[in-house]
GULO-953304 format. One record per residue (C-alpha): chain; x, y, z; residue number from 1. Coordinates in pm, whole numbers, plus 50000, padded with zeros to 5 digits. Layout:
<chaine A east X north Y up Z num NUM> $
...
! end
This chain:
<chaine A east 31276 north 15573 up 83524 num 1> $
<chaine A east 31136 north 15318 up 83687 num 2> $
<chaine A east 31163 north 14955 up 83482 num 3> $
<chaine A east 30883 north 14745 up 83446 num 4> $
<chaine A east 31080 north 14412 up 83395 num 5> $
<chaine A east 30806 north 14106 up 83475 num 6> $
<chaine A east 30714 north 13767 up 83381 num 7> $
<chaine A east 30308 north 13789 up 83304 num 8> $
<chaine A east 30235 north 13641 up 83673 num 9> $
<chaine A east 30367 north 14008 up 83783 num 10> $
<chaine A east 30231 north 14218 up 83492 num 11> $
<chaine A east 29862 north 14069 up 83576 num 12> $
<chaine A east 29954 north 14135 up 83941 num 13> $
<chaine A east 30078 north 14456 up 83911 num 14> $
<chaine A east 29715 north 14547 up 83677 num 15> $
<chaine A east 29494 north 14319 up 83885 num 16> $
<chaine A east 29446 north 14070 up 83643 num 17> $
<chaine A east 29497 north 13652 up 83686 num 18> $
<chaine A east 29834 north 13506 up 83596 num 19> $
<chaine A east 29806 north 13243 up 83349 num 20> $
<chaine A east 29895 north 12860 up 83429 num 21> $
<chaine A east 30239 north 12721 up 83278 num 22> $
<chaine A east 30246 north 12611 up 82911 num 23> $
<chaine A east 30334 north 12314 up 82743 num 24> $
<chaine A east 30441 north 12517 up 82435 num 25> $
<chaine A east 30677 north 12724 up 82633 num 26> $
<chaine A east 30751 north 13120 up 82713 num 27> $
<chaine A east 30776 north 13404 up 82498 num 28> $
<chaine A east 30934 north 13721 up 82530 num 29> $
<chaine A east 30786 north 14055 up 82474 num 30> $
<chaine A east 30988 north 14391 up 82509 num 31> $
<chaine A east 30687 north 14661 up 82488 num 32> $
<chaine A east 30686 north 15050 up 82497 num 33> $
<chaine A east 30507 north 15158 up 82837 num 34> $
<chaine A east 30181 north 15354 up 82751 num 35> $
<chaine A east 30197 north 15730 up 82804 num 36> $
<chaine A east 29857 north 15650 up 83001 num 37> $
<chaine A east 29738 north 15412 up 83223 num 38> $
<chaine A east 29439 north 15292 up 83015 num 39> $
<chaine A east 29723 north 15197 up 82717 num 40> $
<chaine A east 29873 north 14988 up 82997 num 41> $
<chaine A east 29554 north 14806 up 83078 num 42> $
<chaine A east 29432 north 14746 up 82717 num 43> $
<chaine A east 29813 north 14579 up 82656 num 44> $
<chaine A east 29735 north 14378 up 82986 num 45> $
<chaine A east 29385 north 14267 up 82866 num 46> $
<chaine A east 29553 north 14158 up 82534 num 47> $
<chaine A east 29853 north 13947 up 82688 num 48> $
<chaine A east 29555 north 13778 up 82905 num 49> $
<chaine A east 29335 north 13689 up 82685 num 50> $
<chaine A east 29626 north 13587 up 82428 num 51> $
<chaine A east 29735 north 13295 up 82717 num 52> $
<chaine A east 29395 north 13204 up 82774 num 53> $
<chaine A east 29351 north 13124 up 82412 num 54> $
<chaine A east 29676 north 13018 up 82365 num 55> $
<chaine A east 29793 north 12838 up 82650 num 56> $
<chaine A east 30091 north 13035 up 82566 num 57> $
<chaine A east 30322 north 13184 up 82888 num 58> $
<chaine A east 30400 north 13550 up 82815 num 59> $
<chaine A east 30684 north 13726 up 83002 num 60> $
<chaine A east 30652 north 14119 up 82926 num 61> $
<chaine A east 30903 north 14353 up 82961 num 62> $
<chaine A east 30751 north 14733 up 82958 num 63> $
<chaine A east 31040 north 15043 up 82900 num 64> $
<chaine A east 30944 north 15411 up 82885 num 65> $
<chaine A east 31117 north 15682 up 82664 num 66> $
<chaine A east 31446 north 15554 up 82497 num 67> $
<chaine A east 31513 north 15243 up 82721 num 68> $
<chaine A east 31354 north 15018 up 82513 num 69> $
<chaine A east 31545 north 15041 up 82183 num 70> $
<chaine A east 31853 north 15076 up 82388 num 71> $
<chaine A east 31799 north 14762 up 82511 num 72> $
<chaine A east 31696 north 14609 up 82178 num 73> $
<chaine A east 31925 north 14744 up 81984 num 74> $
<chaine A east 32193 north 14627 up 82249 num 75> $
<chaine A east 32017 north 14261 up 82287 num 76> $
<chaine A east 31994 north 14269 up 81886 num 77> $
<chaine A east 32418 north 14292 up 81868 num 78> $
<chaine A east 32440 north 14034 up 82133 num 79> $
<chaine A east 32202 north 13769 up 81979 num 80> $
<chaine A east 31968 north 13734 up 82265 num 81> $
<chaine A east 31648 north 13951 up 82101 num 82> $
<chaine A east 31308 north 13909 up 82282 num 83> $
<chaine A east 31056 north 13742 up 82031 num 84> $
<chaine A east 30876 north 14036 up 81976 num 85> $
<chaine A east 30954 north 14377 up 81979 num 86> $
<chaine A east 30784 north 14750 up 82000 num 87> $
<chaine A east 30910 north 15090 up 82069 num 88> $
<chaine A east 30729 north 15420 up 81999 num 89> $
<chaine A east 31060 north 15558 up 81792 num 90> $
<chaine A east 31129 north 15192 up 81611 num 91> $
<chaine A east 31070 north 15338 up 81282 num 92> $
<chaine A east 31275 north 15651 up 81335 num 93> $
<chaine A east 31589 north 15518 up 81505 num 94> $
<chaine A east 31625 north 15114 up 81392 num 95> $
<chaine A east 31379 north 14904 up 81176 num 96> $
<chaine A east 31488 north 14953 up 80872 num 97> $
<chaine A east 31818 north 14900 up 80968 num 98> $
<chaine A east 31730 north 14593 up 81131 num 99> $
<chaine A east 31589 north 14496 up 80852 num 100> $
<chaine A east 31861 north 14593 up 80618 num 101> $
<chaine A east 32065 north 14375 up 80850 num 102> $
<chaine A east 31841 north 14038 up 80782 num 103> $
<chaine A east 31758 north 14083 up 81194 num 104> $
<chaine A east 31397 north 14044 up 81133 num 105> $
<chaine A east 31133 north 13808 up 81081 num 106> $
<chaine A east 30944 north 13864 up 80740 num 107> $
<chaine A east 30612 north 13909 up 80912 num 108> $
<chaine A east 30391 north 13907 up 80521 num 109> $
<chaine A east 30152 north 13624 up 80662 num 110> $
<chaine A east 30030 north 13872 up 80955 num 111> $
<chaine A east 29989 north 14133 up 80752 num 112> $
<chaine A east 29894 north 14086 up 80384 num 113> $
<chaine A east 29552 north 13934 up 80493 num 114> $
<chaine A east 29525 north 14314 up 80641 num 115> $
<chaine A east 29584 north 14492 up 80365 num 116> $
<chaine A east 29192 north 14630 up 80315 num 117> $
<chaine A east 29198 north 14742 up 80678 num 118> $
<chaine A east 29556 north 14902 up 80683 num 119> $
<chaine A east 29547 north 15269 up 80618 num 120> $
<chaine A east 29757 north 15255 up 80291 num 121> $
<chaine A east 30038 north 15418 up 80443 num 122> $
<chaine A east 30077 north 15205 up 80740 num 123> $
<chaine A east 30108 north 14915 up 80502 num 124> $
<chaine A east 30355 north 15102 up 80247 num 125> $
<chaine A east 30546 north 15168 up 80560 num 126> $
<chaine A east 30636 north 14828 up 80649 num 127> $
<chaine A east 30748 north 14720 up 80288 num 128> $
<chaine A east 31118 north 14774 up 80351 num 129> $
<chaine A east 31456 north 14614 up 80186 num 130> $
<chaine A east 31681 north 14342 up 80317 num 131> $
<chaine A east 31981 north 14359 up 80252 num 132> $
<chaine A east 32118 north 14032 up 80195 num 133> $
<chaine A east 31857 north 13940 up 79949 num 134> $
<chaine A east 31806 north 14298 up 79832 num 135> $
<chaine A east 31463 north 14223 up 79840 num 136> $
<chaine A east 31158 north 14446 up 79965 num 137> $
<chaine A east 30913 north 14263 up 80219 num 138> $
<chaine A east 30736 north 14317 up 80486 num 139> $
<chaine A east 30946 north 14311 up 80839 num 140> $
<chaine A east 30676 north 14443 up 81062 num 141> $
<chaine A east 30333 north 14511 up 81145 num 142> $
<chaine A east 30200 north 14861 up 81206 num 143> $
<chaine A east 30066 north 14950 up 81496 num 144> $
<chaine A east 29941 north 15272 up 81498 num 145> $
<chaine A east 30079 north 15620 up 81312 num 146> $
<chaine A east 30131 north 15983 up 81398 num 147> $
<chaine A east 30224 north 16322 up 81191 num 148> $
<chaine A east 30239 north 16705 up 81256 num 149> $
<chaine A east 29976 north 16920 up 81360 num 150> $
<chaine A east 29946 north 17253 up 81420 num 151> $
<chaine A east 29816 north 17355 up 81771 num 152> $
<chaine A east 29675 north 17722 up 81893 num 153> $
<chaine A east 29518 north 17867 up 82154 num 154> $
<chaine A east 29192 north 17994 up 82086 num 155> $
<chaine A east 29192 north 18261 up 82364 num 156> $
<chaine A east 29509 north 18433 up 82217 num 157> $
<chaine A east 29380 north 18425 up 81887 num 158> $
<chaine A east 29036 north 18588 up 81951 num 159> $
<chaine A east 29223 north 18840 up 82200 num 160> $
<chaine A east 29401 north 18963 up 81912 num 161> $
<chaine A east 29081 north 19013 up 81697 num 162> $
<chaine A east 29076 north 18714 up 81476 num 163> $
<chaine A east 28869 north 18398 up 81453 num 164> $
<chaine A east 28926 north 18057 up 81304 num 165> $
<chaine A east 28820 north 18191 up 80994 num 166> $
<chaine A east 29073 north 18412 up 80926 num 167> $
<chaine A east 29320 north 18160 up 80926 num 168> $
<chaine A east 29474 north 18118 up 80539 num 169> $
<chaine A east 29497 north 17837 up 80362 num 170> $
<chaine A east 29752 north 17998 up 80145 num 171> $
<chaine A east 30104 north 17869 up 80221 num 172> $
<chaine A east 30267 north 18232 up 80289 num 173> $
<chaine A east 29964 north 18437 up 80359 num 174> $
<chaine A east 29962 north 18112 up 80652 num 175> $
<chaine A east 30259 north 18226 up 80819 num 176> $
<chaine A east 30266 north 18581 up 80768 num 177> $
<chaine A east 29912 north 18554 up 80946 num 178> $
<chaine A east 30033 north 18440 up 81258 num 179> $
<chaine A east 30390 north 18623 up 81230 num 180> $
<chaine A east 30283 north 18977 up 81151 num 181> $
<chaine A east 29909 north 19007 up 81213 num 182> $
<chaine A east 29819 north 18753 up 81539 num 183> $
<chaine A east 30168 north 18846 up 81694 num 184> $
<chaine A east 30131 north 19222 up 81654 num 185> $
<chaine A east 29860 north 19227 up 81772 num 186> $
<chaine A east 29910 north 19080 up 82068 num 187> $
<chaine A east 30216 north 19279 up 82174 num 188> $
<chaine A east 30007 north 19585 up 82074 num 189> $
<chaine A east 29823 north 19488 up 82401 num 190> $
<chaine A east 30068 north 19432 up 82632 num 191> $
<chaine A east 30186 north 19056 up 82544 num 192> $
<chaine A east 30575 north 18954 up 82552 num 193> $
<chaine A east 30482 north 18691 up 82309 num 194> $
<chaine A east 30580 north 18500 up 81983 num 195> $
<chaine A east 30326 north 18413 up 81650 num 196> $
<chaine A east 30475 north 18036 up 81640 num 197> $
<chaine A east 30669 north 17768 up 81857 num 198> $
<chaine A east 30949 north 17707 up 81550 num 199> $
<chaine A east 31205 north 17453 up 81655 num 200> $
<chaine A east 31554 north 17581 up 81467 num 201> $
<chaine A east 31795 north 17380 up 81643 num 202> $
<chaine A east 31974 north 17025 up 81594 num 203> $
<chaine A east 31859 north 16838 up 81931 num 204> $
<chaine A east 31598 north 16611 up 81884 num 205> $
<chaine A east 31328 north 16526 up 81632 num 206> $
<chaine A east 31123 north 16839 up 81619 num 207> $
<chaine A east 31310 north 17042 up 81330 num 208> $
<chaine A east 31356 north 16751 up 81121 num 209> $
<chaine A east 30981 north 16648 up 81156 num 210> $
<chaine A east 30846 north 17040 up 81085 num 211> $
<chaine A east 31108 north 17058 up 80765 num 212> $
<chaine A east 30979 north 16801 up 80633 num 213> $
<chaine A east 30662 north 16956 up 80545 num 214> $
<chaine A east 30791 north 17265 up 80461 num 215> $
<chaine A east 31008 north 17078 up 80162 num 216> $
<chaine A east 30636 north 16901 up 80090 num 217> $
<chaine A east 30511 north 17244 up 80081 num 218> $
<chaine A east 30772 north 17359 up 79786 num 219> $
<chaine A east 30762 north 16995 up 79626 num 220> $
<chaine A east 31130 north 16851 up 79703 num 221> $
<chaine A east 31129 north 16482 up 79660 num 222> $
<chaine A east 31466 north 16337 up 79804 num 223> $
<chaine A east 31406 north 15992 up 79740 num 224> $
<chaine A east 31220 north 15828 up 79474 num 225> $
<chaine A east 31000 north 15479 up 79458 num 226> $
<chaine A east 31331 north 15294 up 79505 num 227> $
<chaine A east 31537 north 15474 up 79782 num 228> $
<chaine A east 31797 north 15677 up 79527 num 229> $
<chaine A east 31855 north 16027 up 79626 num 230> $
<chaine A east 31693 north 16279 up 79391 num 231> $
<chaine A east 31721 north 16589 up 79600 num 232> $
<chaine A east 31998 north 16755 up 79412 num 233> $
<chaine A east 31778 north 16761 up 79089 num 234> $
<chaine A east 31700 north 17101 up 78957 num 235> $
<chaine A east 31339 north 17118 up 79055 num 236> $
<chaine A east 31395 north 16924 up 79398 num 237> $
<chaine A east 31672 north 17130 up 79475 num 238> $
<chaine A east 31512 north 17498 up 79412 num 239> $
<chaine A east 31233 north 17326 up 79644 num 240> $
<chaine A east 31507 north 17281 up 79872 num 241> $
<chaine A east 31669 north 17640 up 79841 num 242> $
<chaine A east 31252 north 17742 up 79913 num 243> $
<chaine A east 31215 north 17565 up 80235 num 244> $
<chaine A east 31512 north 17693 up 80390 num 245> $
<chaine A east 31452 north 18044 up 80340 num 246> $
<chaine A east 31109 north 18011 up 80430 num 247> $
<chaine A east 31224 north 17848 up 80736 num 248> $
<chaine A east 31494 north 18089 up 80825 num 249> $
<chaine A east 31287 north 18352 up 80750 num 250> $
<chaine A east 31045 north 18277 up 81020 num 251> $
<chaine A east 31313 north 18248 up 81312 num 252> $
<chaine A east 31466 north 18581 up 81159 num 253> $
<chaine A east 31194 north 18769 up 81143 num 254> $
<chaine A east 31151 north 18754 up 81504 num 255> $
<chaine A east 30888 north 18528 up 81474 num 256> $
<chaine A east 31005 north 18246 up 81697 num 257> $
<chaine A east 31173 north 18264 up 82038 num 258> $
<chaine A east 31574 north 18334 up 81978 num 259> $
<chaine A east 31617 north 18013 up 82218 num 260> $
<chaine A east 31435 north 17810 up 81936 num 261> $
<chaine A east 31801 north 17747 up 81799 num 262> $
<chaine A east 31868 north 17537 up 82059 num 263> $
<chaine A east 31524 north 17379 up 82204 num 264> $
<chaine A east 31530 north 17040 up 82285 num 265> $
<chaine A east 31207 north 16788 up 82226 num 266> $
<chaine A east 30934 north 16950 up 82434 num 267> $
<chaine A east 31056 north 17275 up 82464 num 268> $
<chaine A east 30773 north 17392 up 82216 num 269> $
<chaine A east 30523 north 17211 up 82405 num 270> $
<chaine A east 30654 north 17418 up 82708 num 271> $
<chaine A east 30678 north 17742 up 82523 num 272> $
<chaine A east 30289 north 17659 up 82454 num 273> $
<chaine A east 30186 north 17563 up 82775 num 274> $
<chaine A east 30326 north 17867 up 82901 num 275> $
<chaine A east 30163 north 18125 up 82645 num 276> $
<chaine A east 30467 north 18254 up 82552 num 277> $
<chaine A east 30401 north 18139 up 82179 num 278> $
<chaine A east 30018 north 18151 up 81990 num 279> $
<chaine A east 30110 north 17855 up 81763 num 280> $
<chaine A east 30302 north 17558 up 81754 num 281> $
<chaine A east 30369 north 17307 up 81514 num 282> $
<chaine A east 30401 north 16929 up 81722 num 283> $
<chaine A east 30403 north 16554 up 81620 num 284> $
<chaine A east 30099 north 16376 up 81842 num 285> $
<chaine A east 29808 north 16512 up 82041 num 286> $
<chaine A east 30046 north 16553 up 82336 num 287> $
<chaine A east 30026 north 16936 up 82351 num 288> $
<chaine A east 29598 north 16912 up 82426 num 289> $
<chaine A east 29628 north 16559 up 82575 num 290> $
<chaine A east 29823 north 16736 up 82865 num 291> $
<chaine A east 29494 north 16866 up 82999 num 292> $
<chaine A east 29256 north 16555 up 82916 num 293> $
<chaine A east 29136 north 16504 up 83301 num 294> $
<chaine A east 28798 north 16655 up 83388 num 295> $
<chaine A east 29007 north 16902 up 83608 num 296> $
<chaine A east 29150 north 17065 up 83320 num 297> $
<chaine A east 28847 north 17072 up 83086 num 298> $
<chaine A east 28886 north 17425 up 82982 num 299> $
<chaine A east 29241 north 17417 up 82901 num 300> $
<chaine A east 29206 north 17137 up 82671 num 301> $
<chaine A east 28882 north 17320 up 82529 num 302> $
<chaine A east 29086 north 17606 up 82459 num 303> $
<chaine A east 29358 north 17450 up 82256 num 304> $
<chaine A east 29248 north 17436 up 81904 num 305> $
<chaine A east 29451 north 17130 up 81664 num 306> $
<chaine A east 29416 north 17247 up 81313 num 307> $
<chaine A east 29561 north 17135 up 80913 num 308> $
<chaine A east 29891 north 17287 up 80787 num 309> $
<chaine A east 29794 north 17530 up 80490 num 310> $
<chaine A east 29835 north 17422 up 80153 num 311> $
<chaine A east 30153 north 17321 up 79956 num 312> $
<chaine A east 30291 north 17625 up 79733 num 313> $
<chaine A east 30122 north 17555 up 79448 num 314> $
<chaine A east 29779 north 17548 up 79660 num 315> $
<chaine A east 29732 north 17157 up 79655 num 316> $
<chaine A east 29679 north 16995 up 79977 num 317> $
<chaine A east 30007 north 16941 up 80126 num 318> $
<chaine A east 30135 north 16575 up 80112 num 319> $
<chaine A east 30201 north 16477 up 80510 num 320> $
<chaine A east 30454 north 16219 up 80646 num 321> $
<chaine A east 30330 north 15959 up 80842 num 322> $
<chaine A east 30551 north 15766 up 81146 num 323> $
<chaine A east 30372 north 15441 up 81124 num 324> $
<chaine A east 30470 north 15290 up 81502 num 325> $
<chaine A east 30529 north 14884 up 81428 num 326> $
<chaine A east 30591 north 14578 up 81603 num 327> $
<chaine A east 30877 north 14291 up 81527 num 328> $
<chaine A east 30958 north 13949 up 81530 num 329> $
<chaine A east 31309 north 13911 up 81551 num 330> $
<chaine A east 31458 north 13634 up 81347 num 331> $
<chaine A east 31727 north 13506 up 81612 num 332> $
<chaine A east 31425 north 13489 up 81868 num 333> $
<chaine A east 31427 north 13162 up 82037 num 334> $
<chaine A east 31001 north 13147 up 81991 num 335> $
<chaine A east 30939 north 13352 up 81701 num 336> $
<chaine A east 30679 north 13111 up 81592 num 337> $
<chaine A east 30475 north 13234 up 81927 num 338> $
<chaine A east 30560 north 13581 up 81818 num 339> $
<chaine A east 30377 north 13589 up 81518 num 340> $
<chaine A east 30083 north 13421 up 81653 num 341> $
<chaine A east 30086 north 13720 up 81917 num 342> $
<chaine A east 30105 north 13968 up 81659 num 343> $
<chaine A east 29842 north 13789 up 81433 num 344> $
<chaine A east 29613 north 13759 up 81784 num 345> $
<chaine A east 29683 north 14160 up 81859 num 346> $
<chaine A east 29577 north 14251 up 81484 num 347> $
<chaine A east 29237 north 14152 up 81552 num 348> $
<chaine A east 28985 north 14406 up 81554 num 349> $
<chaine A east 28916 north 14367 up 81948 num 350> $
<chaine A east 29257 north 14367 up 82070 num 351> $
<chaine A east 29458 north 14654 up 81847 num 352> $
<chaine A east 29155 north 14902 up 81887 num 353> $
<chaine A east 29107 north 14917 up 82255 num 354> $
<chaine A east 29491 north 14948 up 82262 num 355> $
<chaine A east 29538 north 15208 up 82016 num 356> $
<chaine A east 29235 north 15418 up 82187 num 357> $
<chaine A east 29409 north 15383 up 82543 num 358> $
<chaine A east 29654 north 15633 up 82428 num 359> $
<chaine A east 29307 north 15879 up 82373 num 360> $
<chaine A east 29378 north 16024 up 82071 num 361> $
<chaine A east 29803 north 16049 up 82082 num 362> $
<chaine A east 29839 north 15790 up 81845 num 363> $
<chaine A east 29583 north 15755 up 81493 num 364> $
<chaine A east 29473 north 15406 up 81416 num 365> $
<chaine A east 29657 north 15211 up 81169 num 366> $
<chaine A east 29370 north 15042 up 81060 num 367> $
<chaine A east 29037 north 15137 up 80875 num 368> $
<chaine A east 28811 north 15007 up 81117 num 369> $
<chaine A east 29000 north 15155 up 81430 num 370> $
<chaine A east 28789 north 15484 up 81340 num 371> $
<chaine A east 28484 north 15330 up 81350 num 372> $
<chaine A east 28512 north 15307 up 81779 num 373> $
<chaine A east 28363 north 15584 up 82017 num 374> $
<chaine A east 28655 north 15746 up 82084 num 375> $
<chaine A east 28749 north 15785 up 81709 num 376> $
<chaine A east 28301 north 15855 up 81625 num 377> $
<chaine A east 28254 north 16118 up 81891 num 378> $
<chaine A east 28260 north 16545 up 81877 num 379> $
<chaine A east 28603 north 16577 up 81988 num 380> $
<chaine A east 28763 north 16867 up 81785 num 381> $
<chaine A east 29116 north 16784 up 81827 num 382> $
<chaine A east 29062 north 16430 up 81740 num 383> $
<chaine A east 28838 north 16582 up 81437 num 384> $
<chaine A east 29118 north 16766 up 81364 num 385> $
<chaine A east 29335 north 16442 up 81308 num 386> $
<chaine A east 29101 north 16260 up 81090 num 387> $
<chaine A east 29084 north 16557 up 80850 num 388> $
<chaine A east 29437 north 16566 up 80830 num 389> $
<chaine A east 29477 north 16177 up 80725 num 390> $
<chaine A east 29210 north 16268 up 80470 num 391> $
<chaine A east 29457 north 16450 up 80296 num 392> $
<chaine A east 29780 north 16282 up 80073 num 393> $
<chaine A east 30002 north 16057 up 80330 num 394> $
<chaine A east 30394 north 15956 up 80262 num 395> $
<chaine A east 30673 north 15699 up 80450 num 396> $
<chaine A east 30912 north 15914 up 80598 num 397> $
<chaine A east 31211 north 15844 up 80349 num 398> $
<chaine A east 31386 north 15600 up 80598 num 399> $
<chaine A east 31164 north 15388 up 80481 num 400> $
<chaine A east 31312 north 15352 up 80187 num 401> $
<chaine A east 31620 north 15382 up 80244 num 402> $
<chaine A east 31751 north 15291 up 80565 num 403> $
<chaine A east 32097 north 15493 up 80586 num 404> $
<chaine A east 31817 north 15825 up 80603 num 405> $
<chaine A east 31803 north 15756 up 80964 num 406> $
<chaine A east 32155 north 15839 up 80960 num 407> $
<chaine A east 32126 north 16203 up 80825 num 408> $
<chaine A east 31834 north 16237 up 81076 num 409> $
<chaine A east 32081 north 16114 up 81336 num 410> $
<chaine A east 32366 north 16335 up 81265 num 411> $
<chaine A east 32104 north 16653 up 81259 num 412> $
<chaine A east 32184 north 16737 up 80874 num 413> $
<chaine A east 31851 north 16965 up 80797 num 414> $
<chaine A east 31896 north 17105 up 81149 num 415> $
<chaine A east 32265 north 17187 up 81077 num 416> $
<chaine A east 32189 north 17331 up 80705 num 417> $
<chaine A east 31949 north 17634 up 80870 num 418> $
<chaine A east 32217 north 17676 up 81153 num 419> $
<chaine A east 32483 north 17729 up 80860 num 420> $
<chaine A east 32264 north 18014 up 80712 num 421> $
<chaine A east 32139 north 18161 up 81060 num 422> $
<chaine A east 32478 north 18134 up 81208 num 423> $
<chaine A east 32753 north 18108 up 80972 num 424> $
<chaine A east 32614 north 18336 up 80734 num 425> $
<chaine A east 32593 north 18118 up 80409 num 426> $
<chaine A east 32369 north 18154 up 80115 num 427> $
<chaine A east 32031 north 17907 up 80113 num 428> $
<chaine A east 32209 north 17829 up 79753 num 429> $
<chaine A east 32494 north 17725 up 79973 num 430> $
<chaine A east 32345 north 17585 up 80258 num 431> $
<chaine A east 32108 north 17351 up 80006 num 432> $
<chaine A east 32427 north 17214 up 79770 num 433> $
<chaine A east 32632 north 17038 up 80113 num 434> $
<chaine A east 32346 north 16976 up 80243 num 435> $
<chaine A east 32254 north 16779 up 79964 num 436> $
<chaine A east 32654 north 16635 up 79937 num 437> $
<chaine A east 32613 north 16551 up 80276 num 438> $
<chaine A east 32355 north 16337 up 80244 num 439> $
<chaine A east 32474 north 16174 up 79901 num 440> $
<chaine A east 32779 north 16073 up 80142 num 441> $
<chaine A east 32515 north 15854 up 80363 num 442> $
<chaine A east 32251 north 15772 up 80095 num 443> $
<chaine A east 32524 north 15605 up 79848 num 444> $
<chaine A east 32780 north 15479 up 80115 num 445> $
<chaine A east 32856 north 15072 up 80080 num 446> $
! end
């Protein structure tokens, strides 16, 4: 990739904006995920601006795309030399609560307590998180923006095999069976080589992890409770457990799901999509549809439909996980006091919203009032789609709270527990009990 690495002089050269004059109070550092679009770019640029202007504050940004970022931070982190403020789309999956855990952070509670009647109330449970040398909760960052799965079809496909929107269930199994047996019969009936659902089955990337973890919402398996300690091995959690997994295996051995599905990689659903060689797909983001956002490609987009998972089991709404995307101060910074004044700054109303809309519709607001702009008010369906679904019950991921979760979701454990069934031939019984001993190894380590 190609690294953005530039003092604010070449950031507002590089956008075509005016590089601020020298400070009296100094530099700070920012490390800053690069924007998936060039209108996230220019909204960050607009905010660094008009942050020196008020300020008088020099800014030197740093912008990394895809992993680079918290390679680097995690790497400048070890070393002692952290930027003063930090943010990475995959943060919360891959180090913040460690970081935390660690005492690496800043307690960032003056930022954002005074937002807690515009914070979605997820987005501010997710940045309560423990310390571990005061074993203390509080908050160690400020959220940014969130996203969840969605479920993603194509329209055309659908009404090609005689069905509308309509006939979709809302019933958890009658859901599946639906697009498994009825939409995908169909289909082939007429001629199509073609698959009812894009299932990731395999233990390379985030996908399977993400999708399994509504599937154990669906049969009501807590694994955590309030205070991080594992509960998944209790009697009702656990035959939740034993549910998901054979609900989940059933659908890749059923034929429902390409074979290669064991082994797809992050995006390899999305390409499956793009390429009609599945109807349905469940995905994390409105990256599938936001593929085809230019003018160019109106139709496409049209014809991609972004629609609620069905109801849990026991036919209440299904309780989603939100990744709530944050920003840090870290504590060894050598200008963290200008770090939370840039975070404060970015929390107001006219900065964080312009950003958060720049990504058009990819990421959901964190805040209340971010779905009050135009983007957020207007007929889109697929953005429709996403406000519906944050109507419904939201959760932390359970990293959250516990930090040593990131390691099972590291080493692939619910990934490797449906490959033990699929390939190895064990029991869901089976498969559910190490699974479950596995993680107890992580979850209660020192």
């Amino acid at each position: 990739m190609r690294q953005n690495v530039l003092a604010v002089g070449g950031l507002a050269l590089a956008l075509g904006l005016s590089p601020a004059l020298a400070s009296a109070e100094g530099t700070m550092t920012i490390w800053w995920a690069k924007g998936f679009y060039e209108s996230e770019d220019n909204a960050f640029a607009k905010v660094i601006e008009d942050f020196e202007a008020e300020t008088g504050i020099d800014v030197e940004v740093s912008l990394f795309g895809g992993e680079d970022g918290l390679i680097k931070a995690i790497s400048a982190v070890e070393a002692g030399r952290p930027p003063d403020v930090g943010y990475g789309h995959t943060y919360d999956f891959r180090a913040l609560n460690l970081w935390a855990y660690q005492d690496e952070l800043d307690p960032v509670s003056d930022i954002v307590e005074p937002l807690e009647e515009r914070l979605q109330t997820v987005a501010y449970e997710a940045v309560h998180v423990r310390n571990g040398t005061t074993d203390e909760v509080d908050i160690y960052a400020v959220p940014i923006a969130q996203s969840s799965i969605h479920i993603f079809y194509w329209k055309d496909l659908l009404e090609e095999a005689g069905f509308t929107p309509e006939d979709i269930p809302n019933e958890w199994t009658a859901f599946w069976n639906f697009w498994c047996t009825d939409v995908q019969a169909s289909l082939r009936d007429k001629g199509h080589r073609i698959y009812g659902v894009g299932l990731p089955v395999s233990t390379a990337g985030s996908d399977t992890y993400d999708i399994f973890m509504e599937f154990l919402s669906a049969h009501q398996a807590k694994i955590l409770d309030a205070d991080g300690n594992l509960v998944l091995g209790e009697p009702e959690n656990r035959e939740g457990l034993i549910a998901a997994l054979k609900d989940y295996v059933a659908l890749y051995e059923s034929g429902c799901t390409p074979a290669s599905a064991l082994t797809w990689a992050n995006g390899d659903n999305n390409t499956a999509f793009h390429n009609k060689t599945t109807v349905m797909t469940p995905n994390a983001t409105l990256s599938i549809p936001a593929k085809y956002f230019g003018e160019e490609s109106r139709d496409t987009y049209d014809a991609i439909a972004t629609s609620l998972f069905p109801n849990a089991v026991d036919g209440s709404p299904l309780a989603y996980r939100s990744a709530v995307k944050t920003a840090v101060v870290f504590k060894n910074a050598e200008n963290k006091e200008a770090g939370h004044r840039f975070l404060e700054f970015l929390m107001r109303p006219e900065n964080i919203n312009p950003l958060v809309d720049g990504a058009l519709g990819r990421w959901f607001p964190a805040t209340t009032d971010g779905l009050e702009t135009e983007l957020w008010q207007g007929d889109d369906p697929n953005r429709a789609a996403l406000k519906a679904q944050y109507a419904n019950p939201m959760e932390p991921h359970p990293f959250v709270r516990n930090y040593r979760m990131m390691r099972v979701n590291a080493e692939a454990l619910w990934g490797r527990a449906l490959h033990s069934i699929i390939q190895d031939g064990a029991s869901a019984e089976e498969a559910a009990d190490k699974l479950v001993q596995r993680i107890s190894e992580y979850v209660n380590a020192d």
